[in-house]
C-alpha positions as CSV (number, residue, x, y, z in Angstrom):
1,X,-2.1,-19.0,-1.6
2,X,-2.9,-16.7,-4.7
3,X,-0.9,-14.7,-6.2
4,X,-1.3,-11.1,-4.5
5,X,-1.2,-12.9,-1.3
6,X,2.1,-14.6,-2.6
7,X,3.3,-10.3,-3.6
8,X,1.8,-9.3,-0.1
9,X,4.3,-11.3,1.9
10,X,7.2,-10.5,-0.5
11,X,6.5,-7.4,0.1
12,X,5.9,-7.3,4.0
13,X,9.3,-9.6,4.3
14,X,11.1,-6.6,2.3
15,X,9.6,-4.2,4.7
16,X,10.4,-5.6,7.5
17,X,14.4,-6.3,6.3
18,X,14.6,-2.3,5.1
19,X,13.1,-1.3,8.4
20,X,15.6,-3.4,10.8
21,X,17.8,-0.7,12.1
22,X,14.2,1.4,12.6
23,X,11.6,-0.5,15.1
24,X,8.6,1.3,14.7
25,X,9.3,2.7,11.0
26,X,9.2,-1.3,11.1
27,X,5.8,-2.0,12.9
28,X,4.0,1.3,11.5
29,X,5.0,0.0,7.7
30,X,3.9,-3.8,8.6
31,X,1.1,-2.4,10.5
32,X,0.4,-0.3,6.8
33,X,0.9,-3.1,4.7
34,X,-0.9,-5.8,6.6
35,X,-4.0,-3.9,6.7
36,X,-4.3,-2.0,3.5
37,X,-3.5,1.7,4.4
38,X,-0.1,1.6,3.0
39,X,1.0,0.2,0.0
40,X,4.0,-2.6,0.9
41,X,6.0,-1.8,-2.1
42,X,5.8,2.1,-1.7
43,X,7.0,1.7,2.0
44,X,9.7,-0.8,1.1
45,X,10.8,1.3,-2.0
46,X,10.7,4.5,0.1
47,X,13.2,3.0,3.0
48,X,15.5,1.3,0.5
49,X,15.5,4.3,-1.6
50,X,15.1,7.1,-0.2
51,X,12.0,8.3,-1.6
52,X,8.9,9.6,0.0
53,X,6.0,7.3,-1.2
54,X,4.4,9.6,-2.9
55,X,7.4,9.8,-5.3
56,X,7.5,6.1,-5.5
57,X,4.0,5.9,-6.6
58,X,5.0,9.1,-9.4
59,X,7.5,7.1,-10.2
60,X,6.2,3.7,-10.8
61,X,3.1,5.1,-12.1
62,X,5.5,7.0,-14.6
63,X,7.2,4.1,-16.1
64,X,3.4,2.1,-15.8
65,X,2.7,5.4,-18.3
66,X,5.6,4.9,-20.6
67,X,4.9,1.2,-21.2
68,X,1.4,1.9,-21.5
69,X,2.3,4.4,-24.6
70,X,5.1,1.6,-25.9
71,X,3.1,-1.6,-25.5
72,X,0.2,-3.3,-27.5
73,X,-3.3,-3.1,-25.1
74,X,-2.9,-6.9,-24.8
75,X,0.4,-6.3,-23.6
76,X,-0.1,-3.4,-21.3
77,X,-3.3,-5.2,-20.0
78,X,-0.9,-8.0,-19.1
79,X,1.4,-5.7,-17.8
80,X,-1.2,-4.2,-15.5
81,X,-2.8,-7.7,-14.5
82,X,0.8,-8.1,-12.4
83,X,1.4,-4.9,-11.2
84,X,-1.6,-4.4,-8.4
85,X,-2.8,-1.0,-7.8
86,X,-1.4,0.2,-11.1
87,X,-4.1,2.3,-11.9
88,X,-3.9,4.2,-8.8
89,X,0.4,4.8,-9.5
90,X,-0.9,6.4,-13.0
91,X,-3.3,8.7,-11.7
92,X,-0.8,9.6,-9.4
93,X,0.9,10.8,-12.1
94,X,-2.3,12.6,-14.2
95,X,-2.6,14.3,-10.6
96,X,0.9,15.8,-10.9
97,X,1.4,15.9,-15.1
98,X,-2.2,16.9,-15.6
99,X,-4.8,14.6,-17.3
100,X,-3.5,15.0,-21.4
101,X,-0.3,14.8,-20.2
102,X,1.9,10.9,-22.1
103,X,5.0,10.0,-21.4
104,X,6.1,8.3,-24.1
105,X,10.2,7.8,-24.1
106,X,12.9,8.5,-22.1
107,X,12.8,12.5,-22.2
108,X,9.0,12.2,-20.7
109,X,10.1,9.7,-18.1
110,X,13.0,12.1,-17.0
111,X,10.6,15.4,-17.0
112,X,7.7,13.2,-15.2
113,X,11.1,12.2,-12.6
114,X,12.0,15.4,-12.4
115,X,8.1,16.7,-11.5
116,X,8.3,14.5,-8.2
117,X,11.1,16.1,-7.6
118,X,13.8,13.5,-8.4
119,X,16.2,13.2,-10.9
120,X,16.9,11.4,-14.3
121,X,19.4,8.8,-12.6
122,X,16.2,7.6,-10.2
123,X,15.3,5.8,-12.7
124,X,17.7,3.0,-12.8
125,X,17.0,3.0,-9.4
126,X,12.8,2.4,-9.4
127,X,13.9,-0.6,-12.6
128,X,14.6,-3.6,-10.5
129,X,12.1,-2.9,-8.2
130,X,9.2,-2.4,-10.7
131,X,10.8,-5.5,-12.2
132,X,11.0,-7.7,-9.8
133,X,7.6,-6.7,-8.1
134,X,6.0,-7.6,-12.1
135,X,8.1,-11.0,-12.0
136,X,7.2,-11.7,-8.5
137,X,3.5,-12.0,-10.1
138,X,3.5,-12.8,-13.9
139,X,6.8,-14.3,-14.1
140,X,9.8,-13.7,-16.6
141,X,7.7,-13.0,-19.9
142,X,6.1,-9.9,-17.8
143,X,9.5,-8.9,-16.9
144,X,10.5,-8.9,-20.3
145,X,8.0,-7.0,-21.6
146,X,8.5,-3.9,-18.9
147,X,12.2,-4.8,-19.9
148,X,11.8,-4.4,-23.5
149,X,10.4,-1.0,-22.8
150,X,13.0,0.3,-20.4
151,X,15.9,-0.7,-22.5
């Protein structure tokens, strides 16, 4: 089994413990993950949450964008090389900021938040998830590094 395979089911098995109380949120999120249409770690972020997935892509795509501004290539690249579909959470964000838009510390992260319409204290929320989901692939140094940049 290969890595993203390995995230998949992490991610599916998430689902389907956030969507117990719900049967068919359950199946139409399994049903999403298992074949592509829905991103697992949107739908489980978005039920355990309480975010649409949209804003859980603008969010994860927004602290993708701060570490991206904080880290070395080499170390974003890394970064990314965990993370799947992280390209597609930051151009969720250039959809919403606008293309020339950075987010470069805390007060960006925070304004980028609030344009998704959630606030500052989200953040601590979105952490562990985009933590663990970067662990769950590249292991502890690749948690540190996201870490390092959200303090």
């Amino acid at each position: 089994m290969n890595r993203r395979e390995f995230l998949s089911l992490g991610a599916v098995s998430i689902v389907l413990t956030a969507c117990s109380s719900a049967p068919q949120q359950m199946a139409d999120s399994v049903t999403g993950a298992v074949t592509g249409t829905s991103d697992a770690l949107l739908a489980a972020m978005s039920h355990q949450i309480g975010v649409s997935e949209t804003q859980a892509a603008g969010g994860i795509g927004s602290i993708m964008s701060l570490a991206q501004s904080k880290l070395s290539p080499e170390s974003f690249a890394t970064l990314t090389k965990s993370m799947p579909n992280a390209d597609r959470y930051m151009k969720s964000v250039q959809e919403v900021l606008g293309p020339n838009t950075k987010i470069t510390d805390l007060s960006s992260l925070k304004s980028a938040f609030s344009r998704f319409g959630m606030g500052p204290e989200m953040i601590a929320k979105f952490k562990p998830y985009v933590m663990d989901a970067l662990g769950k692939v590249g292991g502890d140094p690749v948690k540190q590094l996201l870490g390092g940049v959200l303090g």
